[in-house]
Phi, psi and omega in degrees: 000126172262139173297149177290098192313131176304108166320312180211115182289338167282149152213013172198158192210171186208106168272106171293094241225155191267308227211091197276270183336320215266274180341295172306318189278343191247356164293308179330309179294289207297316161316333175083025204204173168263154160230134163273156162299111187262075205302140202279127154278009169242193201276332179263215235262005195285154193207107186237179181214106184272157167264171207289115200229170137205093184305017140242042166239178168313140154101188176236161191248153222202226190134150170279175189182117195224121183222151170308148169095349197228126207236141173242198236013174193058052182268166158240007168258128186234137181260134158263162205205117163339104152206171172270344174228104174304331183305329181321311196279313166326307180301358211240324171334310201240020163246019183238348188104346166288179139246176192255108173276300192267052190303165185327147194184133174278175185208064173074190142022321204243022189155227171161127167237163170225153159259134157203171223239146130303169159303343181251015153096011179275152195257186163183174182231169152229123151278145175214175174257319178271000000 
């Protein structure tokens, strides 16, 4: 029997971070939003911060997220993170402490992104249709 294709097949993401204040504090500014404190259920060293979610809607809910053993940038996974005008977020990156790999830039059909870095060297995008 075949499963039914997933309409958007992620559903939860983990940005792995050095410095969880530094890191928290630099979603917060460019995103505009709070992150909560995600209490760990099992005995080990992990320590997260989600972001504003509601898993029963469109898209996937995530968190920062720092355990021993797990070092973040120079990853090969890159998250794009939902908006209406991306240059928004852009302006906001490097007053937060990121950097701009990519400035806004279209991308055919589908759009417009930005590339840009964390305070923890993780790389990460924004979309917009505008």
């Amino acid at each position: 029997m075949k499963n039914a294709a997933l309409p958007n097949p992620a559903t939860w993401f983990e940005i792995y971070v050095t410095d969880m204040n530094r890191a928290k504090k630099f979603y917060e500014e460019v995103f505009q939003t709070t992150m909560q404190h995600l209490p760990n259920p099992t005995e080990d060293d992990m320590e997260m911060y989600t972001f504003p979610s509601d898993m029963n809607n469109h898209g996937a809910g995530g968190a920062l997220a720092k355990m021993e053993g797990v070092s973040p940038g120079n990853n090969s996974t890159l998250i794009y993170f939902g908006s209406k005008d991306c240059s928004v977020e852009e302006n906001r990156v490097e007053k937060a402490g990121g950097k701009i790999f990519k400035p806004k830039m279209a991308i055919g059909q589908h759009g417009f992104i930005v590339l840009a870095s964390d305070t923890e060297g993780n790389m990460f995008g924004v979309h917009s249709m505008e």
